[in-house]
Backbone as XML, in Angstrom:
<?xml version="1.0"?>
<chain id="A" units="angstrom">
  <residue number="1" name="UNK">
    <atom name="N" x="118.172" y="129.663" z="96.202"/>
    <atom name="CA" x="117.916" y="128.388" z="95.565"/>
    <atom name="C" x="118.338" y="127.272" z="96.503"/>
  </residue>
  <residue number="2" name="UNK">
    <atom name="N" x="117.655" y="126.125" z="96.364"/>
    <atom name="CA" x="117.859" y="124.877" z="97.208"/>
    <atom name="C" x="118.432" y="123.741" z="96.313"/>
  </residue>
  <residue number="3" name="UNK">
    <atom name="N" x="119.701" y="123.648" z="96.381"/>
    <atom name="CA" x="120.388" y="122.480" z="95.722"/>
    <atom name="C" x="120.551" y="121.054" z="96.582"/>
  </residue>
  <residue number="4" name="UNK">
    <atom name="N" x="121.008" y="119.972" z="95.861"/>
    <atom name="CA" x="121.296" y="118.639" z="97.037"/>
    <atom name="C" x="122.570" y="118.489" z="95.892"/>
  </residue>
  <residue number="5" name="UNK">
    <atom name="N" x="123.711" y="118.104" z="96.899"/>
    <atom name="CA" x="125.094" y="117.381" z="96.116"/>
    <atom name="C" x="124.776" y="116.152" z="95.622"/>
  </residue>
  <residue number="6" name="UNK">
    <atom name="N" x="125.393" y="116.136" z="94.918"/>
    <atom name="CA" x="125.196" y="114.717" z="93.757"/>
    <atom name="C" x="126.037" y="113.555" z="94.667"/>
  </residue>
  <residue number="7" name="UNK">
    <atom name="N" x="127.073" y="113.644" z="95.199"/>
    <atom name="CA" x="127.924" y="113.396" z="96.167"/>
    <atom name="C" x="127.735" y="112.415" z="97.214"/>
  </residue>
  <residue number="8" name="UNK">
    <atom name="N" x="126.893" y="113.697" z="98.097"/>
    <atom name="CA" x="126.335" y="112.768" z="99.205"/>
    <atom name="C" x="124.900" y="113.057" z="99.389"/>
  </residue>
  <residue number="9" name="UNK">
    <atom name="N" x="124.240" y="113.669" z="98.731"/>
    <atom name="CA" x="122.791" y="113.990" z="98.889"/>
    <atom name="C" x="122.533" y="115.168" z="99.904"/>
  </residue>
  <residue number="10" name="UNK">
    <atom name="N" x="123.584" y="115.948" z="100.384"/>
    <atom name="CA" x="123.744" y="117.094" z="101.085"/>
    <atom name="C" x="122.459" y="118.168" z="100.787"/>
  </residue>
  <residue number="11" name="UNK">
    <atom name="N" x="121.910" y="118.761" z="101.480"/>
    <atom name="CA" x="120.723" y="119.684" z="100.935"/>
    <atom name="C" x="121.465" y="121.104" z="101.456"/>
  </residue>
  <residue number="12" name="UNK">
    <atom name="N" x="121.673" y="122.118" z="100.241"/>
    <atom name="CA" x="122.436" y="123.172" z="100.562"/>
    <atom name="C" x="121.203" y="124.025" z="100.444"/>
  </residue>
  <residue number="13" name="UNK">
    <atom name="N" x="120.226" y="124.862" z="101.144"/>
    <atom name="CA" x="119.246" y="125.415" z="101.806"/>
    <atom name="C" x="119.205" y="126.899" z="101.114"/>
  </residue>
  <residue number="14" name="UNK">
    <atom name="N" x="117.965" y="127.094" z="100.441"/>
    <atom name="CA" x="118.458" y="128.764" z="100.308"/>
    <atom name="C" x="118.709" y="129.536" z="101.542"/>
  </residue>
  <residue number="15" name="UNK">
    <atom name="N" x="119.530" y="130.706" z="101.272"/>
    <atom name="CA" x="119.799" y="131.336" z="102.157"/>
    <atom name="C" x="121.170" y="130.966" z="102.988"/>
  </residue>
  <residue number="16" name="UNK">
    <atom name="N" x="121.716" y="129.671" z="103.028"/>
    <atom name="CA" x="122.409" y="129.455" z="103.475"/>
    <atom name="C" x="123.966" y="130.048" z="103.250"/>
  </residue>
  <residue number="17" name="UNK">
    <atom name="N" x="125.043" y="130.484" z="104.260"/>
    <atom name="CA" x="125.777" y="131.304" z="103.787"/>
    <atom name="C" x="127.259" y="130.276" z="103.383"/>
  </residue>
  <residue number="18" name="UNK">
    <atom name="N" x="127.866" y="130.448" z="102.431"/>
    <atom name="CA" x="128.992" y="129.651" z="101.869"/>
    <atom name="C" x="130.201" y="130.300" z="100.725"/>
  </residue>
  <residue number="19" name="UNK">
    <atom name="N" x="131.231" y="129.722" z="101.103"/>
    <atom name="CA" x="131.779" y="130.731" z="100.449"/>
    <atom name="C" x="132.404" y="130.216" z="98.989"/>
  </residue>
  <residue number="20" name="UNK">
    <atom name="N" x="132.174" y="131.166" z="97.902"/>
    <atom name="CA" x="132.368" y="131.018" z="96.619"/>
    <atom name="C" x="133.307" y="131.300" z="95.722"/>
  </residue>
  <residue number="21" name="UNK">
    <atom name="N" x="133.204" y="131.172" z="94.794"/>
    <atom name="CA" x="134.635" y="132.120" z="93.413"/>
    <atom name="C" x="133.462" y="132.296" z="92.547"/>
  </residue>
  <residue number="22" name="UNK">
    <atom name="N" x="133.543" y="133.283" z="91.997"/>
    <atom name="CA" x="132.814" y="134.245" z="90.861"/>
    <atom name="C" x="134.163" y="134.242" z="89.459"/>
  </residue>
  <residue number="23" name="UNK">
    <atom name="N" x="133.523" y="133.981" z="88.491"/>
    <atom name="CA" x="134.016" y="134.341" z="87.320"/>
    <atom name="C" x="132.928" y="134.669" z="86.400"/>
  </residue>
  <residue number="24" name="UNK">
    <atom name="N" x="133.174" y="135.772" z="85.429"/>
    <atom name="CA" x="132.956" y="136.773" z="84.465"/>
    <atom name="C" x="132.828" y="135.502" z="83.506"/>
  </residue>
  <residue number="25" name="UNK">
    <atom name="N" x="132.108" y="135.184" z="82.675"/>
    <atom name="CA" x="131.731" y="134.218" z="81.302"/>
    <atom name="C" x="131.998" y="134.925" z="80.329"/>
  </residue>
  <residue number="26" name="UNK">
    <atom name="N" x="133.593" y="135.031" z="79.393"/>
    <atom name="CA" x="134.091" y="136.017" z="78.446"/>
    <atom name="C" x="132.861" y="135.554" z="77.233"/>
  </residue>
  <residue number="27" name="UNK">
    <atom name="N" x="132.430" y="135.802" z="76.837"/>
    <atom name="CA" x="131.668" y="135.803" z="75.378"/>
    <atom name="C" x="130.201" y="135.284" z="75.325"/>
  </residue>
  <residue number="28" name="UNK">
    <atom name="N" x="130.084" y="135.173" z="76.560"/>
    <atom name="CA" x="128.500" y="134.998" z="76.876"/>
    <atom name="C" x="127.481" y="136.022" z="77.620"/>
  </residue>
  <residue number="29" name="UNK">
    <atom name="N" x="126.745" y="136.677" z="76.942"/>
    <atom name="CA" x="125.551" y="137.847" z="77.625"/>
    <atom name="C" x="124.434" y="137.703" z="77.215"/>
  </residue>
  <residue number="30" name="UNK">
    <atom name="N" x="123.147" y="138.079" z="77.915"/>
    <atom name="CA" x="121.826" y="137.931" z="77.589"/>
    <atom name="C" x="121.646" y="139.339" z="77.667"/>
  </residue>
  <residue number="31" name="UNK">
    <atom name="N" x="121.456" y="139.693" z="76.317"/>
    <atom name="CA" x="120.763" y="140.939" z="75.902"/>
    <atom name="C" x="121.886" y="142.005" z="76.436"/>
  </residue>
  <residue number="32" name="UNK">
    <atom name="N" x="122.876" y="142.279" z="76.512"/>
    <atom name="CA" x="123.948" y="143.098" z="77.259"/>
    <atom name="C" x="124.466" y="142.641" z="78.827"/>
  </residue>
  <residue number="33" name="UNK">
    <atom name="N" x="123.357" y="141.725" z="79.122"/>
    <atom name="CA" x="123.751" y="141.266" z="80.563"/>
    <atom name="C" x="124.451" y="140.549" z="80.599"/>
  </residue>
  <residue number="34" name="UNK">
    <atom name="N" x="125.441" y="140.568" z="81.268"/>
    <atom name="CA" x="127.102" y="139.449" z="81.561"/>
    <atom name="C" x="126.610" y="138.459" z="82.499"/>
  </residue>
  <residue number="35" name="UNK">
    <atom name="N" x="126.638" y="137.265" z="82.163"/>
    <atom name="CA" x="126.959" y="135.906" z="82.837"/>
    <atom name="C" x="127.958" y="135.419" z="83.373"/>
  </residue>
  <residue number="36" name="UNK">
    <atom name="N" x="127.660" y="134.991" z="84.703"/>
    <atom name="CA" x="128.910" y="134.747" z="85.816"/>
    <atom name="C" x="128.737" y="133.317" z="85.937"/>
  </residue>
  <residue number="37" name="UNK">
    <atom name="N" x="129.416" y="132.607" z="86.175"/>
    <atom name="CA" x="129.811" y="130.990" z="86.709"/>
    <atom name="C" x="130.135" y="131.543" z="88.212"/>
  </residue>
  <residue number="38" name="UNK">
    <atom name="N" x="129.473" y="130.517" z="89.263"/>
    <atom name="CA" x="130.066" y="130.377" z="90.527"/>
    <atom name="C" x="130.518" y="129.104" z="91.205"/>
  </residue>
  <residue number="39" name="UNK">
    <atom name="N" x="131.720" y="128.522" z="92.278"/>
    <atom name="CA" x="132.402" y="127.630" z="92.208"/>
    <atom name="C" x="132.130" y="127.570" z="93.866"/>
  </residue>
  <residue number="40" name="UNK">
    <atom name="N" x="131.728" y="126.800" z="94.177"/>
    <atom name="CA" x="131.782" y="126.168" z="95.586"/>
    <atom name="C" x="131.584" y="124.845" z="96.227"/>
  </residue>
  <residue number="41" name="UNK">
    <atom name="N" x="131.948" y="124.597" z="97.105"/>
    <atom name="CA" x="132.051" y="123.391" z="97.558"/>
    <atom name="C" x="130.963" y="123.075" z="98.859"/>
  </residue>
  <residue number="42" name="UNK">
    <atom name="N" x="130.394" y="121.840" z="98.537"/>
    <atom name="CA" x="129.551" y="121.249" z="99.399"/>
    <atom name="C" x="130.368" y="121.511" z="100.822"/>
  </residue>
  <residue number="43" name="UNK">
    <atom name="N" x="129.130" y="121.506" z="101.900"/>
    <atom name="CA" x="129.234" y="121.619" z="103.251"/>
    <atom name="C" x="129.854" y="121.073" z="104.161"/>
  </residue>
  <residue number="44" name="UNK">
    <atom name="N" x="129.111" y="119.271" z="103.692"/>
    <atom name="CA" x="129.051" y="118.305" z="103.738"/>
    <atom name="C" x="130.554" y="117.204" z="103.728"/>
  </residue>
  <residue number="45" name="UNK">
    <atom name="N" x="130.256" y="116.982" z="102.210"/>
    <atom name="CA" x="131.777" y="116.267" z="101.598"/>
    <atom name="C" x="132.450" y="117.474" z="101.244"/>
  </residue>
  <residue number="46" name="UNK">
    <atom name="N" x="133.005" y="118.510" z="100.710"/>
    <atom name="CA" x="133.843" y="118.982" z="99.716"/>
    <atom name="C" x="133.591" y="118.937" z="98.557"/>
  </residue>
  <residue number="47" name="UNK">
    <atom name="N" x="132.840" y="118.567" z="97.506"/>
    <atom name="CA" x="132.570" y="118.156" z="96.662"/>
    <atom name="C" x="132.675" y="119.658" z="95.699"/>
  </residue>
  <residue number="48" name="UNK">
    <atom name="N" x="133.000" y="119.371" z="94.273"/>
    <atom name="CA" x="132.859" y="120.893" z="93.576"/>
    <atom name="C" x="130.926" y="121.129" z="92.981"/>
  </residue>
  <residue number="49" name="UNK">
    <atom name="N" x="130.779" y="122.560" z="93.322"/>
    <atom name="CA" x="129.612" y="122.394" z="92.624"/>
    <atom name="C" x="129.887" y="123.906" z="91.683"/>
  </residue>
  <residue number="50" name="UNK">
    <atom name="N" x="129.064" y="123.778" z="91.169"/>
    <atom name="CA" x="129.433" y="125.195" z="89.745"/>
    <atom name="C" x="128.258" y="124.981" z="89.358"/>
  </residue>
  <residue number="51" name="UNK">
    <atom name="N" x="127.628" y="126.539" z="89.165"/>
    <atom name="CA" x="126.289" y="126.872" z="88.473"/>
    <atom name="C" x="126.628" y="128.558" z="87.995"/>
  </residue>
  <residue number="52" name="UNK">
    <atom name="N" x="125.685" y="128.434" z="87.667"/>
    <atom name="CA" x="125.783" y="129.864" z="86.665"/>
    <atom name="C" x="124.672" y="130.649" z="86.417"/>
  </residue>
  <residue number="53" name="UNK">
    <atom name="N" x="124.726" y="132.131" z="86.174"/>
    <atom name="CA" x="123.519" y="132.695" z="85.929"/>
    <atom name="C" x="122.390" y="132.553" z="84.737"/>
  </residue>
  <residue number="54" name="UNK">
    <atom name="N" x="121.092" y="132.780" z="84.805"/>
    <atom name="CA" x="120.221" y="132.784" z="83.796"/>
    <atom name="C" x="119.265" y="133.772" z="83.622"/>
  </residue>
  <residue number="55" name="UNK">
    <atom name="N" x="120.172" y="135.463" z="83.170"/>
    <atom name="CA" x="119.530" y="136.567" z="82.927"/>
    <atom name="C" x="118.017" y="136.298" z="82.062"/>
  </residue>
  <residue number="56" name="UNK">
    <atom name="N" x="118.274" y="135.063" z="81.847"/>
    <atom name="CA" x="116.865" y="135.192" z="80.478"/>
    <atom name="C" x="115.569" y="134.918" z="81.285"/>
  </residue>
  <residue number="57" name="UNK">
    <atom name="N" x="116.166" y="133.679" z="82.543"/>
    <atom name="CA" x="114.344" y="133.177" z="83.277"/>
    <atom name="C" x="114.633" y="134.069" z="84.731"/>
  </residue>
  <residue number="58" name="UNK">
    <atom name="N" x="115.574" y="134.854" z="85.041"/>
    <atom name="CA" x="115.674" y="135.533" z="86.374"/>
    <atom name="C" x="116.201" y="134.113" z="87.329"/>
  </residue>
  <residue number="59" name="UNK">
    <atom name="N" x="116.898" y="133.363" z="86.947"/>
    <atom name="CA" x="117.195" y="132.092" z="87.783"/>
    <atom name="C" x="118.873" y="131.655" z="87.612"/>
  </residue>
  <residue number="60" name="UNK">
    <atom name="N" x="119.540" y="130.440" z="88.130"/>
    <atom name="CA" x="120.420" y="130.094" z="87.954"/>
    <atom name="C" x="120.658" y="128.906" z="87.081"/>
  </residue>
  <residue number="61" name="UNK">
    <atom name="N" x="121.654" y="128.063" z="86.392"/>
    <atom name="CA" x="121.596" y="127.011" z="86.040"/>
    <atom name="C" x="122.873" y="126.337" z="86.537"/>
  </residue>
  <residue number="62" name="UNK">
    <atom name="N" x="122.110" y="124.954" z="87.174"/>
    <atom name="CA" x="123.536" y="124.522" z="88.008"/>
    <atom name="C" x="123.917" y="123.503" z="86.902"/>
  </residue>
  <residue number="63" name="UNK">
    <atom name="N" x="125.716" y="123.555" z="86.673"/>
    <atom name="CA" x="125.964" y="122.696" z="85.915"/>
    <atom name="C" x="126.807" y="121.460" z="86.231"/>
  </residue>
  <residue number="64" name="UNK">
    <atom name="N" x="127.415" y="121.283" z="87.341"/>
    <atom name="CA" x="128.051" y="120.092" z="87.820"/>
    <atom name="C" x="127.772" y="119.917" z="89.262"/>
  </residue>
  <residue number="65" name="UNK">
    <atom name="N" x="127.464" y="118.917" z="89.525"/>
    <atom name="CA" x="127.820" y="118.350" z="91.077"/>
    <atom name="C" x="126.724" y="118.910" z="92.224"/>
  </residue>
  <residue number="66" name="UNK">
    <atom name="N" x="125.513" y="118.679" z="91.577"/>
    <atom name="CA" x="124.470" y="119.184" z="92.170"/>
    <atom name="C" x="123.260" y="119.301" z="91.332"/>
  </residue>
  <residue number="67" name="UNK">
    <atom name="N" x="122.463" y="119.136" z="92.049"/>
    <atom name="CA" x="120.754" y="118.939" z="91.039"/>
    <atom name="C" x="120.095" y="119.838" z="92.110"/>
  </residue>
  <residue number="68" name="UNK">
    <atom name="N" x="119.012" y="120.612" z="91.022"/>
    <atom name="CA" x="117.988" y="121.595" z="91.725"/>
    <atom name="C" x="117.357" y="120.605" z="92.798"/>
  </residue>
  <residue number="69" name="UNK">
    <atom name="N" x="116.900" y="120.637" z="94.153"/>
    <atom name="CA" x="116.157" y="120.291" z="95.334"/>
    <atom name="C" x="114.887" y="120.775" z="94.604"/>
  </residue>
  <residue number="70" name="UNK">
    <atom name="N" x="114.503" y="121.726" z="94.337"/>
    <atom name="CA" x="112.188" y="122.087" z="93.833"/>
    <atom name="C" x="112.394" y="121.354" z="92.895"/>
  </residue>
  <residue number="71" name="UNK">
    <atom name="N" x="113.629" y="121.492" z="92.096"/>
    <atom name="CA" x="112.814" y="120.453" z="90.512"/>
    <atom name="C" x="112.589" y="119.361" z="91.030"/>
  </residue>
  <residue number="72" name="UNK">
    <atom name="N" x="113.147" y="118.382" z="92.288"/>
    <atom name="CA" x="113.465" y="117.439" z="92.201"/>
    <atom name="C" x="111.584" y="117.040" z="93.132"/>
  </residue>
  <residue number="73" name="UNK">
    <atom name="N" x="111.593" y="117.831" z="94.113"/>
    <atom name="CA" x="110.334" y="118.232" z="94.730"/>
    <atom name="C" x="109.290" y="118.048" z="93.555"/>
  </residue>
  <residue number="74" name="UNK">
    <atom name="N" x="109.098" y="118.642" z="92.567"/>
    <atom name="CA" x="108.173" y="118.640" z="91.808"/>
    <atom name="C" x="107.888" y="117.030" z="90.940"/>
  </residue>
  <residue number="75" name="UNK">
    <atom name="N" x="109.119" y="116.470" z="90.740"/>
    <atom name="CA" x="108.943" y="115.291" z="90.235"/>
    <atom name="C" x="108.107" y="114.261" z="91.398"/>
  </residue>
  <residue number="76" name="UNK">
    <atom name="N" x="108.935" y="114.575" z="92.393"/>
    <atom name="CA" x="108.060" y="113.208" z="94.202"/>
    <atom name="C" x="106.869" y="114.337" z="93.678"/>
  </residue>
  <residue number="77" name="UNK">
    <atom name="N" x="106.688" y="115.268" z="94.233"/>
    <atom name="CA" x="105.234" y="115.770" z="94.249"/>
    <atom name="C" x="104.161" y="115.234" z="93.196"/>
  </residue>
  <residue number="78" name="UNK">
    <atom name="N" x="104.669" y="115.096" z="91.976"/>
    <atom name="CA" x="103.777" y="114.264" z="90.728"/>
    <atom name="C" x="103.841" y="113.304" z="91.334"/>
  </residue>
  <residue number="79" name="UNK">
    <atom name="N" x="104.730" y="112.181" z="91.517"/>
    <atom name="CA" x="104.543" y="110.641" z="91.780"/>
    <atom name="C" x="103.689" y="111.310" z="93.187"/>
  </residue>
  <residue number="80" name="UNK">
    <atom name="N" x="103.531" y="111.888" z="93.910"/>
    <atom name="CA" x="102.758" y="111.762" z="95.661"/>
    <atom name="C" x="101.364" y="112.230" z="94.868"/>
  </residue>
  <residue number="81" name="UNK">
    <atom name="N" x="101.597" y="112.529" z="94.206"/>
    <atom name="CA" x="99.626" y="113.353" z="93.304"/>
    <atom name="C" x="98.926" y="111.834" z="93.162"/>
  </residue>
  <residue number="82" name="UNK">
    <atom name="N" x="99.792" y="111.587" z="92.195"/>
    <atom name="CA" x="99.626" y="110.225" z="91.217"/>
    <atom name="C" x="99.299" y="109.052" z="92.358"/>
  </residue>
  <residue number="83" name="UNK">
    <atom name="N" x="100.086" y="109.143" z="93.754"/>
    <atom name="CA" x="99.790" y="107.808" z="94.542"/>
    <atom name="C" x="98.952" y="107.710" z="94.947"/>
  </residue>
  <residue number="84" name="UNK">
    <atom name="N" x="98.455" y="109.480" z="95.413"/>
    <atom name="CA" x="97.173" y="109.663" z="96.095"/>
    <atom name="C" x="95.929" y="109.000" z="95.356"/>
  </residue>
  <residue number="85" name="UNK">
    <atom name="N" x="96.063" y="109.653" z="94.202"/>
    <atom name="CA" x="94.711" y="109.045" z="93.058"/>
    <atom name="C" x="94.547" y="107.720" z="92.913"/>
  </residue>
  <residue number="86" name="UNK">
    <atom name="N" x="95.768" y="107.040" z="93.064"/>
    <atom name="CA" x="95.551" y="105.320" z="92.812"/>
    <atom name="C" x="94.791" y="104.797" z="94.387"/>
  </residue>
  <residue number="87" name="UNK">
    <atom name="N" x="95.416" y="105.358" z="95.410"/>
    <atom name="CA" x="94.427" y="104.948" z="96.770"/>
    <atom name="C" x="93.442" y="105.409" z="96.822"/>
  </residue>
  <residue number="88" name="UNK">
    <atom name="N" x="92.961" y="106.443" z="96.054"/>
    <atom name="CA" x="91.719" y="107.247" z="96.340"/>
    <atom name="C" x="90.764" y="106.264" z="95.135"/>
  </residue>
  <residue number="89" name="UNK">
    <atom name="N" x="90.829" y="105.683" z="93.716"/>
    <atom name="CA" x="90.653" y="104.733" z="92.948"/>
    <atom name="C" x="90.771" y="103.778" z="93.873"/>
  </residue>
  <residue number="90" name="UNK">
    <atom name="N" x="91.900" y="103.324" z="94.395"/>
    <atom name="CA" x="91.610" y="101.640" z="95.317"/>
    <atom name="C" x="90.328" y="101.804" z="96.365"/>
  </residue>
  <residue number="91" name="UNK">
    <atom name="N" x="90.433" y="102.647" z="97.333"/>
    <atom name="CA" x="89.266" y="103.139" z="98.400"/>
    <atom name="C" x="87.780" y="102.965" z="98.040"/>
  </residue>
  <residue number="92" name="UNK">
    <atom name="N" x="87.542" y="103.891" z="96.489"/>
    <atom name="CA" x="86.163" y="103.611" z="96.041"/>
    <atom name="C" x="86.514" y="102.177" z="95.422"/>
  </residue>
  <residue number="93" name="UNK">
    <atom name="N" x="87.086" y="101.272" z="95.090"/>
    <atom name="CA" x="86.657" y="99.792" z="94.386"/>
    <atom name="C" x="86.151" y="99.339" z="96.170"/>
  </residue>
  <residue number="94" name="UNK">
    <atom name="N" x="87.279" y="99.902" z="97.240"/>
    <atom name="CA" x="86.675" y="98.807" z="97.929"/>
    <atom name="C" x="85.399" y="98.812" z="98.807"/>
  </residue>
  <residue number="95" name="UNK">
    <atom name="N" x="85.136" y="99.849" z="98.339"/>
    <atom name="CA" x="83.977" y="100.410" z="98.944"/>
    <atom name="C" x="82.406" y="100.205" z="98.141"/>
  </residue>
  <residue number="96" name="UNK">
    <atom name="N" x="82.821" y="99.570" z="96.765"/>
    <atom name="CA" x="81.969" y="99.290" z="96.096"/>
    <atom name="C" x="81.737" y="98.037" z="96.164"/>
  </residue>
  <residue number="97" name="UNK">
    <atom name="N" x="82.815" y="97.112" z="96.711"/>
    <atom name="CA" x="82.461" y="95.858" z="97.322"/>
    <atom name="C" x="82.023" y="95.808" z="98.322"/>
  </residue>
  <residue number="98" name="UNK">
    <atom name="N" x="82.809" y="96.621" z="99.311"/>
    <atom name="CA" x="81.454" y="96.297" z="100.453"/>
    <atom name="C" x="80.118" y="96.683" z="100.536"/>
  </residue>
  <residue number="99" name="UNK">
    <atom name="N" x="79.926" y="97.897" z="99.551"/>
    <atom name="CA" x="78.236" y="97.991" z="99.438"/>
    <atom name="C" x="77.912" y="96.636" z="98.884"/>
  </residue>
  <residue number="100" name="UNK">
    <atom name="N" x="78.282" y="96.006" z="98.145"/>
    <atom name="CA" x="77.782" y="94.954" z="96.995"/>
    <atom name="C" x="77.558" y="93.527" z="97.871"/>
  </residue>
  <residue number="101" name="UNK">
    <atom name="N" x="78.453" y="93.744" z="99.161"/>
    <atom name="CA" x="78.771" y="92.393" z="99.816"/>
    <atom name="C" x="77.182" y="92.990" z="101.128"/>
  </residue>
  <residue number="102" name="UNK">
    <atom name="N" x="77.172" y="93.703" z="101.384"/>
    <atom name="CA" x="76.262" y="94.221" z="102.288"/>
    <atom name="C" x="74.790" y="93.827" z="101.487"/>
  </residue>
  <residue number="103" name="UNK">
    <atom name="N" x="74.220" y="94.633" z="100.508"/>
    <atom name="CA" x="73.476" y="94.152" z="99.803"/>
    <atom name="C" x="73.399" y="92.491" z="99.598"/>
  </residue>
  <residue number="104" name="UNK">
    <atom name="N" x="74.526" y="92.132" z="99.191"/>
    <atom name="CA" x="74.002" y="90.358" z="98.911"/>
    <atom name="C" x="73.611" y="89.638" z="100.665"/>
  </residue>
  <residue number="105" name="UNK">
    <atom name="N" x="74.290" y="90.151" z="101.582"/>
    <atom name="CA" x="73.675" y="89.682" z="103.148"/>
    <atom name="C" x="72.096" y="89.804" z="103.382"/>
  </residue>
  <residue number="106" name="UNK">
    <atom name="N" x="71.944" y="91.470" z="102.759"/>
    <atom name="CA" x="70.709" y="91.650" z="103.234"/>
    <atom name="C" x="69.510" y="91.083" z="101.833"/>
  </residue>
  <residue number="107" name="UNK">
    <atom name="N" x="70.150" y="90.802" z="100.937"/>
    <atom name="CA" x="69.344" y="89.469" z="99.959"/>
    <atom name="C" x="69.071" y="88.211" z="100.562"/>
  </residue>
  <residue number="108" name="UNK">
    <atom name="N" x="70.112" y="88.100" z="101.165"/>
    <atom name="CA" x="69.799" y="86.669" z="101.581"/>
    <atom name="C" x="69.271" y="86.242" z="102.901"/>
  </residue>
  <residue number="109" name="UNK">
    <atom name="N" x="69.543" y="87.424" z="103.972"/>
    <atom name="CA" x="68.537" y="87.072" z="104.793"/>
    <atom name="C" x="66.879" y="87.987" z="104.594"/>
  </residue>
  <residue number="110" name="UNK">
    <atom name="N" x="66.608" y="87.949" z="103.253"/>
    <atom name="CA" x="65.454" y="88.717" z="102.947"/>
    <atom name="C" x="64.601" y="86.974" z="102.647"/>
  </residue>
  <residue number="111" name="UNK">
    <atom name="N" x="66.196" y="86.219" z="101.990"/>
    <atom name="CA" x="65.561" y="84.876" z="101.150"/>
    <atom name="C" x="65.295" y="83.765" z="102.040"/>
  </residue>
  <residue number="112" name="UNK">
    <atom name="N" x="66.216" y="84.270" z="103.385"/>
    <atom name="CA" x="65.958" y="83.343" z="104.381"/>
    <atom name="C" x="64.524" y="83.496" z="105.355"/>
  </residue>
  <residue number="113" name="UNK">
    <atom name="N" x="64.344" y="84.371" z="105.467"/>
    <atom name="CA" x="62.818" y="85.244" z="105.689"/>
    <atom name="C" x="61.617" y="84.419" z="105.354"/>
  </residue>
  <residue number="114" name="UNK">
    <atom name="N" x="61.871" y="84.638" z="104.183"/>
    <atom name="CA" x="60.709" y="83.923" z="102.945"/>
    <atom name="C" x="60.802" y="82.632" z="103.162"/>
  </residue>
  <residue number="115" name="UNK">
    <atom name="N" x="61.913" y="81.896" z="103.005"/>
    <atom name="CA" x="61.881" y="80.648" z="103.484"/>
    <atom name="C" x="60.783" y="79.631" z="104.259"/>
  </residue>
  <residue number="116" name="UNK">
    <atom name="N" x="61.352" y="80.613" z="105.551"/>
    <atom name="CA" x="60.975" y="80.142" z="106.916"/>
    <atom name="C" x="59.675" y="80.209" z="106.713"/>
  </residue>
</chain>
């Protein structure tokens, strides 16, 4: 999993190696499976971070001093979807003016034509 410290914005990398405390969660199990809390400290600052297991989605849940990095990815990724579509909407308006502005040139030197 890819976390960032709340702290200093530290990006702790999956895979990355760090060292932890494990504790046993007395009265909490999913379906017979025992839930562990783990305790470590940013890279970075020192900072405490603690997350814990989630036998139910195959994942972790971090609970202090750190926010998921993909969830956070997925939120910019909506707003970067969303920005794209508004330039890709701005692009065709302006492109519908310049057909419109092209057309009125070639009106008017059609009218200047006739004129003469």
């Amino acid at each position: 999993m890819t976390i960032r410290c709340a702290t200093r914005a530290t990006y702790l990398y999956k895979g990355t190696k760090f060292k932890s405390l494990m504790e046993n969660i007395i009265g909490e199990t999913y379906l017979g499976i025992k839930i562990f809390r783990f305790y470590l400290n940013c890279t970075n600052c020192s900072a405490q971070i603690t997350y814990k297991t989630n036998p139910k989605d195959s994942d972790y849940i971090v609970e202090s001093g750190a926010i998921w990095a993909d969830k956070q990815k997925e939120i910019i990724g909506g707003d970067a979807i969303k920005s794209v579509e508004n330039r890709n909407l701005e692009s065709e308006r302006v492109m519908d003016i310049v057909v419109a502005s092209h057309e009125l040139k070639q009106l008017k030197s059609r009218q200047a034509n006739l004129n003469a």
